[in-house]
ZALUMKE-738821 format. One record per residue: residue number from 1; residue in three letters; x, y, z of N, C-alpha, C in turn. Coordinates in Angstrom, 3 decimals, always signed. Example, Ala and Ser with C-alpha at 12.3 -4.5 7.8 and 13.67 -1.06 7.14 Angstrom:
BEGIN
[rec 1,"ala",[+13.190,-5.690,+7.800],[+12.300,-4.500,+7.800],[+13.200,-3.300,+7.800]]
[rec 2,"ser",[+12.850,-2.250,+7.080],[+13.670,-1.060,+7.140],[+12.900,+0.030,+7.870]]
//
This chain:
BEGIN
[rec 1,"unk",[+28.237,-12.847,-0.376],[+27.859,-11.685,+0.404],[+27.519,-12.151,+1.816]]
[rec 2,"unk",[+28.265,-11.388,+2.730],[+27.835,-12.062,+4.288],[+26.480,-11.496,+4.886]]
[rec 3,"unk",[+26.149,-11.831,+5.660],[+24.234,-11.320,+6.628],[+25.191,-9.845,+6.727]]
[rec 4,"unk",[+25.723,-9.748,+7.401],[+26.031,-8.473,+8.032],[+26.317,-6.902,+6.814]]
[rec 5,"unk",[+26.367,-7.659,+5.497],[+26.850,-6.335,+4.517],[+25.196,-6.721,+3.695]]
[rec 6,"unk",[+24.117,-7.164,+4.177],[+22.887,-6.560,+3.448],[+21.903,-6.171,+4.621]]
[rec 7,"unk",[+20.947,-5.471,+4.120],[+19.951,-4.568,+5.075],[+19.226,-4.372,+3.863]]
[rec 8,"unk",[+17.843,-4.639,+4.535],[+16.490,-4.240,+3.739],[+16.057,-2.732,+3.456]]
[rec 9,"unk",[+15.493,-2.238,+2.768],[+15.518,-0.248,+2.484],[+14.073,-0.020,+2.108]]
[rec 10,"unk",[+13.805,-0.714,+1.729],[+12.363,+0.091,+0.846],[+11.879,-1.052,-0.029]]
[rec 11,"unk",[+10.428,-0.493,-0.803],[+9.972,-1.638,-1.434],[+9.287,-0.877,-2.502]]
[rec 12,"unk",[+9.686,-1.166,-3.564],[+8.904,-0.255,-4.813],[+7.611,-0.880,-5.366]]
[rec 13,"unk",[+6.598,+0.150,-5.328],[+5.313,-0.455,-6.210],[+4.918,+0.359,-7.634]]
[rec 14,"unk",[+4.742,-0.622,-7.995],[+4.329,-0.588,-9.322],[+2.974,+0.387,-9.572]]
[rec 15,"unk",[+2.742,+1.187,-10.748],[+1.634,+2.012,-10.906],[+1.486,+2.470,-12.259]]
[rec 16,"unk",[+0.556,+2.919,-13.122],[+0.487,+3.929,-13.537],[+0.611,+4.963,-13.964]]
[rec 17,"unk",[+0.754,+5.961,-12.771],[+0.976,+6.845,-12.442],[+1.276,+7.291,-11.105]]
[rec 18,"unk",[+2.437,+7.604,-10.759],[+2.915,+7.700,-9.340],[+2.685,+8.807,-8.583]]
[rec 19,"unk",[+1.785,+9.830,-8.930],[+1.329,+11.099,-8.076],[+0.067,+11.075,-7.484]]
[rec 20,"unk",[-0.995,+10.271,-7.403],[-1.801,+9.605,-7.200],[-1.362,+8.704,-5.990]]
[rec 21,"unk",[-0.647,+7.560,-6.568],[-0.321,+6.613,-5.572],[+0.548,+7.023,-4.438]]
[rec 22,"unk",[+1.467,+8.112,-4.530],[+2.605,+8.375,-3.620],[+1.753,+9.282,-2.465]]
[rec 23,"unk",[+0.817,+10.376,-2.986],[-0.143,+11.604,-2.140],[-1.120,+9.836,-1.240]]
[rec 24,"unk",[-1.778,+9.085,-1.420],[-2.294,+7.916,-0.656],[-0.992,+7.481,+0.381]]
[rec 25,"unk",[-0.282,+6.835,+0.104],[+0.571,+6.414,+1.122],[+1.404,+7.774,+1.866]]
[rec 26,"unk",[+1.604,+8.620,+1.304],[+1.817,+9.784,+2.492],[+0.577,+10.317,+3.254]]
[rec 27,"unk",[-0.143,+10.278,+2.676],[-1.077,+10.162,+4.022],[-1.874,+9.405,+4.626]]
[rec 28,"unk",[-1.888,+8.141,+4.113],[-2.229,+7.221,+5.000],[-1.215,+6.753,+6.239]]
[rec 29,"unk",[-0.106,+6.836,+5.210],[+1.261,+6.254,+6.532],[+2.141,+7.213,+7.512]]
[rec 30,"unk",[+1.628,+8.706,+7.297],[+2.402,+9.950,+7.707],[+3.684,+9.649,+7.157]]
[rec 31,"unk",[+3.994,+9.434,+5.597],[+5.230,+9.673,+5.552],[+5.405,+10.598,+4.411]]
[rec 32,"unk",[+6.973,+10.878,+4.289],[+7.143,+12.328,+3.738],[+7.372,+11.824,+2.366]]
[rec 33,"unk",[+7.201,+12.872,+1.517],[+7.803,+12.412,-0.222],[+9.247,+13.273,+0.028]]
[rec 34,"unk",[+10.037,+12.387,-0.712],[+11.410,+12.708,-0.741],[+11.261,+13.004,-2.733]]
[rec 35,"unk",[+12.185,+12.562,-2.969],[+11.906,+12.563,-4.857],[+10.881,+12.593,-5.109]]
[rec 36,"unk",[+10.364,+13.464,-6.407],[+8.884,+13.432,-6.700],[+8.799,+13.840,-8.215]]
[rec 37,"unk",[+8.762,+13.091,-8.897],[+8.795,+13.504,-10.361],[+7.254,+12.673,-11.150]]
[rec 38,"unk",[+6.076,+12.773,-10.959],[+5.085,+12.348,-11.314],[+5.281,+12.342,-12.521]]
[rec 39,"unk",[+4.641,+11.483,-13.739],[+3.548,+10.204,-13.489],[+4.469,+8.961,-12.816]]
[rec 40,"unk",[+6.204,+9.356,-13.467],[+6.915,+8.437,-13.252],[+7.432,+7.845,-12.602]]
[rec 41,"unk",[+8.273,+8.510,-10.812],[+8.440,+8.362,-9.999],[+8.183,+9.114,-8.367]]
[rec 42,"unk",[+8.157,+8.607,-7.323],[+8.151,+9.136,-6.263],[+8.643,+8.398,-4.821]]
[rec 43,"unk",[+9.329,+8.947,-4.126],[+9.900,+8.212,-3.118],[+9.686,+8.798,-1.769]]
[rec 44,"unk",[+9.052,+8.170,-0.837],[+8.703,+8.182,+0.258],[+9.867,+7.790,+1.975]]
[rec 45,"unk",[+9.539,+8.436,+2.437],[+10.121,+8.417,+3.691],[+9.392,+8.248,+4.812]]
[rec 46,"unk",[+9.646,+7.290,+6.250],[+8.617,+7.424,+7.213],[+9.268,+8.461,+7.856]]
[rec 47,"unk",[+8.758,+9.168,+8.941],[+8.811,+10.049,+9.279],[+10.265,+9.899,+10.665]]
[rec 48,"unk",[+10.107,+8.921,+10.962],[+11.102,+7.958,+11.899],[+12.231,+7.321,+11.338]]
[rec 49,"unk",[+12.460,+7.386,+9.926],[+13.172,+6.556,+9.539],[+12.804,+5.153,+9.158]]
[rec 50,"unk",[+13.630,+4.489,+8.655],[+13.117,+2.891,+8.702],[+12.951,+2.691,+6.745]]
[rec 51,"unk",[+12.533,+1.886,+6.626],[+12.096,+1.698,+5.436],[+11.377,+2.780,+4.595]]
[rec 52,"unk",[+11.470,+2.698,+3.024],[+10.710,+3.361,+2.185],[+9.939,+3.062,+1.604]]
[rec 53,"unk",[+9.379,+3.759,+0.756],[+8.525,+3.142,-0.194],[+8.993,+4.321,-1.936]]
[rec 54,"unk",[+9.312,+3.426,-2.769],[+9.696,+3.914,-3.883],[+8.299,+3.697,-4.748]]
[rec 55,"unk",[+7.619,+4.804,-5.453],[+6.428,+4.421,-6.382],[+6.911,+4.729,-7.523]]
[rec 56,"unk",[+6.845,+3.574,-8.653],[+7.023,+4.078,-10.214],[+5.867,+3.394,-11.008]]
[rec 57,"unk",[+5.908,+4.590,-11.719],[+4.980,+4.746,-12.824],[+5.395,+4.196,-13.757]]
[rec 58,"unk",[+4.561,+2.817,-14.544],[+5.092,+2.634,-15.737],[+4.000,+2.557,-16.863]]
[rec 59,"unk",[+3.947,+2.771,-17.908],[+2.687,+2.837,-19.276],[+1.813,+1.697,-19.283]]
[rec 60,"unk",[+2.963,+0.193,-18.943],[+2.327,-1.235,-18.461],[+1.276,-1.490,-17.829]]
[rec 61,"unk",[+1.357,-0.326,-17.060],[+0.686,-1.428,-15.525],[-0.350,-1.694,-15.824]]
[rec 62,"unk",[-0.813,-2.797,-15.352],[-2.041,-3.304,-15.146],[-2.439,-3.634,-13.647]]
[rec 63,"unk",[-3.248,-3.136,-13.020],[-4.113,-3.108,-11.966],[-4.378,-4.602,-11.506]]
[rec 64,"unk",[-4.075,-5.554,-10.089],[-3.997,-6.526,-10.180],[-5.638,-7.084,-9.799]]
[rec 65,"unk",[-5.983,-7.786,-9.925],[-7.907,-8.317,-9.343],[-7.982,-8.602,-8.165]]
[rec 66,"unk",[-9.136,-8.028,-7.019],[-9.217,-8.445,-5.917],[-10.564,-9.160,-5.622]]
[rec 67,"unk",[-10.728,-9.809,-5.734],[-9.482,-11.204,-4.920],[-8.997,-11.693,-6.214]]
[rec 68,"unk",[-7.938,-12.425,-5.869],[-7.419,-12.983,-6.839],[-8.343,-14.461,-7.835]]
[rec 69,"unk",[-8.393,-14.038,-9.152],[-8.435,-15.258,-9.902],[-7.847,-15.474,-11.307]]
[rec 70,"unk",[-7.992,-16.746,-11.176],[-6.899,-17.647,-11.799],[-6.461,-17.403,-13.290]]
[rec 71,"unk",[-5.870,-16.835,-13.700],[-5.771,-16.291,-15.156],[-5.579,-14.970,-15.214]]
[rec 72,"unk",[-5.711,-13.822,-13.981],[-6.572,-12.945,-14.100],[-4.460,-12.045,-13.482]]
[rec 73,"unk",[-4.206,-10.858,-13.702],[-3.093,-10.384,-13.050],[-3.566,-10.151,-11.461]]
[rec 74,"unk",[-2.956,-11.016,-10.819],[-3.003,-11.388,-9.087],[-1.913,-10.024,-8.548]]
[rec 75,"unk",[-1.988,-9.551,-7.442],[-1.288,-8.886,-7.066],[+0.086,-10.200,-6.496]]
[rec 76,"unk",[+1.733,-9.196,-6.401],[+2.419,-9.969,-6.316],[+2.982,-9.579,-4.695]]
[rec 77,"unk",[+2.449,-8.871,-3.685],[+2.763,-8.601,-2.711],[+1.715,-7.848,-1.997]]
[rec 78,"unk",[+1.522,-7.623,-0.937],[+0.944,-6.656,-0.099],[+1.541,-5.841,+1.149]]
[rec 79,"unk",[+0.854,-5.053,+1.700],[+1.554,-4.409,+2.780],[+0.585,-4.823,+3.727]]
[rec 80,"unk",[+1.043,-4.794,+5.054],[+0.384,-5.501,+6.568],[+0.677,-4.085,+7.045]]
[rec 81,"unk",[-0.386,-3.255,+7.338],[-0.600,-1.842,+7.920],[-0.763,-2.146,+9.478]]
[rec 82,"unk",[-0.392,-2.347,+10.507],[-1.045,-2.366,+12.096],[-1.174,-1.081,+12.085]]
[rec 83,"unk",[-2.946,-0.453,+13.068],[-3.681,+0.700,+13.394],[-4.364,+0.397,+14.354]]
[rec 84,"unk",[-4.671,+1.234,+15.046],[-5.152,+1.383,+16.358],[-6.632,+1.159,+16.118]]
[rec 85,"unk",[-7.275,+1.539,+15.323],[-8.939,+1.558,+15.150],[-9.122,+1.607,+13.470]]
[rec 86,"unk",[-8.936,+0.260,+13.081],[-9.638,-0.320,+11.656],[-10.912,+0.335,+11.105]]
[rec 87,"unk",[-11.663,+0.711,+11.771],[-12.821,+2.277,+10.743],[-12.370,+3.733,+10.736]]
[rec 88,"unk",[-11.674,+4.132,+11.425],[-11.092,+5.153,+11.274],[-10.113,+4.784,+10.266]]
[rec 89,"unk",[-9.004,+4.180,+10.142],[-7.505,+3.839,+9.273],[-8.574,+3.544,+7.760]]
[rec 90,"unk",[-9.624,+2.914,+7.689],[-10.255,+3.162,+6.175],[-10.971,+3.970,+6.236]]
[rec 91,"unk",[-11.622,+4.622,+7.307],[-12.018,+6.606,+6.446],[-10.483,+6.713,+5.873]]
[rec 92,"unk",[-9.766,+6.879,+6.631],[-8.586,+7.685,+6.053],[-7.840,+6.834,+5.040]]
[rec 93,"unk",[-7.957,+5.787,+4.424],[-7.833,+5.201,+3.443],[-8.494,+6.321,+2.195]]
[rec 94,"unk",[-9.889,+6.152,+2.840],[-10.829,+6.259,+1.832],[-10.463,+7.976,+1.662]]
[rec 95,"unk",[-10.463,+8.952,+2.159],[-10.102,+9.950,+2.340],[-8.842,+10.108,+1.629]]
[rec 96,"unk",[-7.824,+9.635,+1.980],[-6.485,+9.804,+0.880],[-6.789,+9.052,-0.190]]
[rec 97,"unk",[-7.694,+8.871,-1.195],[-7.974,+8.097,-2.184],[-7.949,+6.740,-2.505]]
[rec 98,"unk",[-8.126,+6.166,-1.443],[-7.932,+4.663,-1.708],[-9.102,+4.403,-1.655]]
[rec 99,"unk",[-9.828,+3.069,-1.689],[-11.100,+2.432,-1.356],[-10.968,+1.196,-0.828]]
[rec 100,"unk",[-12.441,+1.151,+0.064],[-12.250,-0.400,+0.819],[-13.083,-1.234,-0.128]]
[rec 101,"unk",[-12.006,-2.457,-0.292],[-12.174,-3.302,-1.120],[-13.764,-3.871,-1.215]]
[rec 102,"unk",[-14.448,-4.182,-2.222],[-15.848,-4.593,-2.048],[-15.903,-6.126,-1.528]]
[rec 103,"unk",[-14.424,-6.767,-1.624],[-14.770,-8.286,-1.223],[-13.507,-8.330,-0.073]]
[rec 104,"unk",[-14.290,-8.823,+1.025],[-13.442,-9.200,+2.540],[-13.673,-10.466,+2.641]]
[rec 105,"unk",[-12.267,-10.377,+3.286],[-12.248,-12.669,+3.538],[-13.351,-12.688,+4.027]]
[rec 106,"unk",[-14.177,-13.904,+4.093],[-15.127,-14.146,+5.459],[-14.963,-14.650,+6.161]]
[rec 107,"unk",[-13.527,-15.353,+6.429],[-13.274,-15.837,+7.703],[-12.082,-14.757,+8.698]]
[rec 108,"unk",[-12.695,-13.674,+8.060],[-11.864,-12.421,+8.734],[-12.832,-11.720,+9.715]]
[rec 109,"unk",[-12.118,-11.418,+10.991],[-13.760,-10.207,+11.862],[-12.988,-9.270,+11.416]]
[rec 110,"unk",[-14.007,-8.537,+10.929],[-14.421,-7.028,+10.270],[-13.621,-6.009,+10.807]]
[rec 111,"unk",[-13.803,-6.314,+12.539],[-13.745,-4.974,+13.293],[-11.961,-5.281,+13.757]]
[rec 112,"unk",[-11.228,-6.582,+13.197],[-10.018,-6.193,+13.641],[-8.773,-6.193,+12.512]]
[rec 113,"unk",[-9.519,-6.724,+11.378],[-8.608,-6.419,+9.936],[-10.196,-6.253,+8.605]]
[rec 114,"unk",[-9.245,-5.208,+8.082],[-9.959,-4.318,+6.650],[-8.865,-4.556,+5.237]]
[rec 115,"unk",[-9.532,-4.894,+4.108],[-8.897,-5.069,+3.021],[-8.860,-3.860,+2.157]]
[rec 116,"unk",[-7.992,-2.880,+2.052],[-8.568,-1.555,+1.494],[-7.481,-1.628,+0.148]]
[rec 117,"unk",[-7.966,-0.602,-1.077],[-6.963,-0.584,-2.438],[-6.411,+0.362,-2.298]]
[rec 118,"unk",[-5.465,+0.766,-2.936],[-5.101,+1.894,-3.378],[-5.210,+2.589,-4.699]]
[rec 119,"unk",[-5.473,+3.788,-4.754],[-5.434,+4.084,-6.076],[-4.871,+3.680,-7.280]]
[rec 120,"unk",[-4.001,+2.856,-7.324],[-3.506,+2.029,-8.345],[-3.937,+0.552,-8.307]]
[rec 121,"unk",[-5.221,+0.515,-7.509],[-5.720,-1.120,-6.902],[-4.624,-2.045,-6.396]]
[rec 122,"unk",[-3.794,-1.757,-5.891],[-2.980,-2.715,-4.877],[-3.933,-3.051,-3.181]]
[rec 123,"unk",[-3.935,-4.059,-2.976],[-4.690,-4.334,-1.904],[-3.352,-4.032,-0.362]]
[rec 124,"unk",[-3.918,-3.811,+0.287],[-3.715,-3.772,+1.797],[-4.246,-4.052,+2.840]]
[rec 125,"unk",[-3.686,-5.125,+4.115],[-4.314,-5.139,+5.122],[-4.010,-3.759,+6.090]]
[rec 126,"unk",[-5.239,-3.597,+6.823],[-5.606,-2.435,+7.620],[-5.776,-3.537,+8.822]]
[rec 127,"unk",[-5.324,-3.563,+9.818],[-5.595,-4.650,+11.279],[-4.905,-3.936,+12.275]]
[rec 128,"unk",[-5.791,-4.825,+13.619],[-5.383,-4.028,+14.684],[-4.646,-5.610,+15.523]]
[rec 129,"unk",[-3.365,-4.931,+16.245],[-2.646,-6.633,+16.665],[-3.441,-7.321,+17.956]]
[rec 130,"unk",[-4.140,-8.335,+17.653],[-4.383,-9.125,+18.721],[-4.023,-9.301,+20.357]]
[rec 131,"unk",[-4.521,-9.426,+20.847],[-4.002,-9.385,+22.179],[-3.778,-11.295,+22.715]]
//
């Protein structure tokens, strides 16, 4: 397969239940639900185009531990959110049902990256880009 006949699309996360998780990332990320068939699936659109986000629901899931330990189901990816103002982007975390994580790196400042979950406990950085 040559570079030029692949392109990246979307990234599916794992859940639960996907009506829960899909209503959080549409409104945390302003993007639209395209397919929507809860508990099982839901598919997201940004509003610009660009990448998706596919959520499926499966009976499995297990919720990964934050922070990670050793034995324990680790999450196998995250998303890197850039926002303009890191306490506002986790009200509105917290507001579309997510929560900010109870444990933050400590060699992280507070006020320019946030570790927040999502309703299916997937972790996310919330940060604002450095100058």
């Amino acid at each position: 397969m040559s570079r030029s006949s692949t392109r990246w699309v979307g990234v599916a996360i794992d859940c639960a239940d996907a009506g829960p998780v899909a209503r959080f990332y549409e409104r945390l990320l302003g993007f639209e639900i395209g397919d929507f068939s809860p508990p099982h699936w839901a598919q997201l659109w940004g509003p610009g185009g660009g990448v998706h986000l596919n959520i499926q629901g499966e009976a499995w899931y297990e919720p990964p531990i934050w922070p990670e330990q050793r034995g324990e189901q680790a999450k196998m990816l995250h998303l890197e959110v850039e926002v303009e103002d890191v306490d506002a982007a986790v009200a509105a975390a917290i507001e579309s049902g997510g929560a900010e994580a109870p444990w933050q790196p400590p060699d992280r400042d507070r006020s320019r990256i946030r570790v927040v979950l999502d309703p299916a406990g997937h972790p996310l950085c919330l940060f604002v880009r450095g100058e």
